[in-house]
Every structure is written in structure tokens, then in C-alpha cells.
C-alpha positions as CSV (number, residue, x, y, z in Angstrom):
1,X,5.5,-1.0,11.5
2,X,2.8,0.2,13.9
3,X,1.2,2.1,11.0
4,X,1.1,-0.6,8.9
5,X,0.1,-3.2,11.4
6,X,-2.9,-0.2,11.8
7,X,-4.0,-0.4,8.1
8,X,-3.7,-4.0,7.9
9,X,-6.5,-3.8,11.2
10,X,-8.6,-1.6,9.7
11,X,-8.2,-3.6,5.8
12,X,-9.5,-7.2,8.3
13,X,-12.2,-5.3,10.3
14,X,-13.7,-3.9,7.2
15,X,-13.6,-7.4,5.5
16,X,-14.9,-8.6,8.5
17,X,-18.2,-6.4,8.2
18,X,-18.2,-6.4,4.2
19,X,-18.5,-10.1,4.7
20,X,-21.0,-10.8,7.5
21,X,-23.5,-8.5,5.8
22,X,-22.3,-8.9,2.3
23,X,-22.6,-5.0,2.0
24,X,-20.8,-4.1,-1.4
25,X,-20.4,-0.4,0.0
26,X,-17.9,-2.0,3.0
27,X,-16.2,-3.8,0.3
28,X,-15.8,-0.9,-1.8
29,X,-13.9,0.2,0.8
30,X,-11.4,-2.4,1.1
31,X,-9.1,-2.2,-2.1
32,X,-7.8,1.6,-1.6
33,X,-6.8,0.0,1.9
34,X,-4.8,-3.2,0.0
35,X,-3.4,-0.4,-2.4
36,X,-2.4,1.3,1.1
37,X,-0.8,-1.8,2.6
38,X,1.2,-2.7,-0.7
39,X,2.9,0.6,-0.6
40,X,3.7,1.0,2.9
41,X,5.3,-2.3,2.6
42,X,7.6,-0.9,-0.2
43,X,8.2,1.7,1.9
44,X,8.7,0.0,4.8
45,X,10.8,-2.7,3.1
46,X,12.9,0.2,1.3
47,X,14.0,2.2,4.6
48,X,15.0,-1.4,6.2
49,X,17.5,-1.8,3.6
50,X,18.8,2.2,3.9
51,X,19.1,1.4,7.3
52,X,21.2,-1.8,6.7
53,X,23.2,-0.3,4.4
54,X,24.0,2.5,7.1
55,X,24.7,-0.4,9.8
56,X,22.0,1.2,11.7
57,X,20.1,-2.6,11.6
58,X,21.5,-6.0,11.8
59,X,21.5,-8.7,8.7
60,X,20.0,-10.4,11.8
61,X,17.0,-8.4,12.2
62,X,15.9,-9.2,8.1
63,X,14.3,-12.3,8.5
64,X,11.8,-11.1,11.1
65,X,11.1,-7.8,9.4
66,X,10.7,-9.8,5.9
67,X,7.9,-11.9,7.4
68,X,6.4,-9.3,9.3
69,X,5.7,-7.0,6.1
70,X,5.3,-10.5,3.8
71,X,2.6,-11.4,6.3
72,X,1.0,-7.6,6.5
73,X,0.8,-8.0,2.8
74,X,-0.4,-11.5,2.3
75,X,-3.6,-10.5,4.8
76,X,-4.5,-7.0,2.7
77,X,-4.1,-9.6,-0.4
78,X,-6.7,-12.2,1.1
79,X,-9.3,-9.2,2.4
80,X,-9.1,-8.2,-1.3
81,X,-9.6,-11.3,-2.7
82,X,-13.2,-11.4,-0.4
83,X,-13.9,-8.1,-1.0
84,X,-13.8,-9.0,-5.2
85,X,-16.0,-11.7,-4.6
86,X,-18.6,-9.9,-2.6
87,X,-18.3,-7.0,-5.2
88,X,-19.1,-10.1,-8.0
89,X,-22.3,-10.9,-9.4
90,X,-22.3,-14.6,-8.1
91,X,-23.7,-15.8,-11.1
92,X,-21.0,-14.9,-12.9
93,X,-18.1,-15.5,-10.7
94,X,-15.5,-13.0,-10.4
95,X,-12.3,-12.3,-11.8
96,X,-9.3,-9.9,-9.8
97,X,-7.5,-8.1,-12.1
98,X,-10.6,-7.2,-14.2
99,X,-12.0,-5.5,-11.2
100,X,-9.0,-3.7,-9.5
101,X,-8.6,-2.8,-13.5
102,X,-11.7,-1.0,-13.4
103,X,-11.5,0.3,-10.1
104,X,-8.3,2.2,-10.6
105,X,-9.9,4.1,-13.5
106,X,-12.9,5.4,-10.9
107,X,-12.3,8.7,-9.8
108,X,-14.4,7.7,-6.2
109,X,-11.7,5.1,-5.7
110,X,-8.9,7.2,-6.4
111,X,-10.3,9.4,-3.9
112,X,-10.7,6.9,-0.9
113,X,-7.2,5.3,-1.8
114,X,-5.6,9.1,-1.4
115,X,-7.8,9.2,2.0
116,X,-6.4,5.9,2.9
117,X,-3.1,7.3,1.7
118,X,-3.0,9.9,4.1
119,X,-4.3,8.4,7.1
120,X,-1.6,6.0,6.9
121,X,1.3,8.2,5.8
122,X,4.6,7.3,7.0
């Protein structure tokens, strides 16, 4: 949990300062961190079950973890959704999926989300 509680930090602090200064290079940086957070709640999420099915945790202890990695997600989700509409041309509005589309075809992308990927590797 701590290191996805860390990612989820760093994902708000970088929307924080993409947004202040509208840079579109700190928001650039922000989707490989959502990308990050989604799958270290899978992961996260996955080993809570192993560990229930072992009786090493409680059916107790599910509700708490479940809103603890829903809300981890939910944040990465709404620092993406800024850092979309600073990338946007606000003319034009901006659309989501078209963009994280396009971003996951860019090799620069897939090389900050395997930074990210590391740096947070559980």
C-alpha cells in the first residue's frame, strides 16, 4: 500500500504543478503515472485475495482495503482527466480515450510509463 499511496503522491503533486502553470510537459508526465497506479491496484487487489484465500487476511479487513485501492485509483483517474485537458487545444475541447489512444502508440510515453513502472515496482 505504501508504494502505491507513493505513486498516487507523486501522480497529485505533478497535477498540482501541470495545473498551476498549465505546462503541457508536467502533464505529459502524468498518464504513465495513472497507467502505474491502475496496475499496482490490480496487483495490489490480486495478492489481497491470495492472501484471503490462504486465511492469512480476514473477510473483515476487505472493505477497508477495497476503498483504500478504489480511492488510490479514483485520484490517478481525476489527475488524468486534468492532465487531458491541459494537454487539449481549448478551442477544441478534449476528448480521453482519443488521447490516452494516441499516447500509448508514443514510444516517449512508453518509456516514462516503464520508468514509472520501475520506480514503483512491487
Amino acid at each position: 500500500i505504501r508504494v502505491l499511496l507513493g505513486a498516487v503522491a507523486e501522480t497529485a503533486s505533478l497535477t498540482d504543478s501541470a495545473l498551476r502553470s498549465r505546462s503541457r510537459e508536467a502533464a505529459e508526465k502524468i498518464e504513465p503515472l495513472h497507467f502505474t497506479v491502475s496496475e499496482l491496484c490490480s496487483r495490489i487487489r490480486e495478492r489481497h485475495i491470495e492472501r484471503l484465500r490462504a486465511g492469512i487476511c480476514s473477510p473483515e479487513s476487505s472493505p477497508a482495503f477495497t476503498r483504500v485501492t478504489d480511492s488510490a485509483l479514483r485520484i490517478a483517474d481525476h489527475c488524468s482527466e486534468i492532465a487531458v485537458f491541459i494537454m487539449g487545444d481549448s478551442a477544441e475541447g478534449y476528448d480521453t480515450h482519443s488521447y490516452v489512444r494516441k499516447l500509448q502508440s508514443d514510444p516517449s510515453f512508453r518509456g516514462k510509463l516503464e520508468e514509472s513502472k520501475e520506480k514503483y515496482r512491487i
